[in-house]
Residue, then its C-alpha position, 0 to 999 in steps of 0.5 A: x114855085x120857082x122865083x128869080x131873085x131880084x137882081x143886086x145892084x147899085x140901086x140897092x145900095x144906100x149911101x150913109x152921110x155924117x153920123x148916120x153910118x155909126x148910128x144906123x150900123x154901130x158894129x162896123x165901127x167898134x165890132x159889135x154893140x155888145x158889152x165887148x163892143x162898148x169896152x172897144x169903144x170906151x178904150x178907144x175914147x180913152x186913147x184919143x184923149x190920152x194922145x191929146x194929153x201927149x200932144x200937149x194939148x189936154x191936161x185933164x181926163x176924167x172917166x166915169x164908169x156908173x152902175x148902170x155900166x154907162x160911161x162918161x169920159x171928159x177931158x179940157x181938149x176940144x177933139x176930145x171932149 
């Protein structure tokens, strides 16, 4: 049986708007949706915020870590919260 592959082109390519490229393909932005991936994550909240609080723009972070390896993070800076 000899088939052709369909061709490739910019016809297949889809374009993501907003927050629907990190909900549709999360790995591209913290490496894998893995545990691993979930640590880049929480570090990298965790940084912007403590940037915020350098900036002198947040006074309080608070970070939460529950059993079921959830996290929650939230600080007194609107960009951050």
């Amino acid at each position: 049986m000899s088939s052709t592959p369909a061709a490739y082109d910019g016809n297949q390519i889809k374009v993501l708007r907003g927050l629907e490229a990190v909900r549709k393909r999360p790995g591209m932005y913290i490496g894998e949706t893995g545990k691993k991936g979930f640590h880049h994550m929480v570090w990298e909240i965790l940084d912007n915020s403590i940037d915020e609080a350098l900036g002198g723009n947040c006074d309080r972070i608070e970070v939460r870590v529950h059993k079921d390896e959830a996290a929650e993070q939230s600080a007194d800076a609107g960009s951050t919260a």
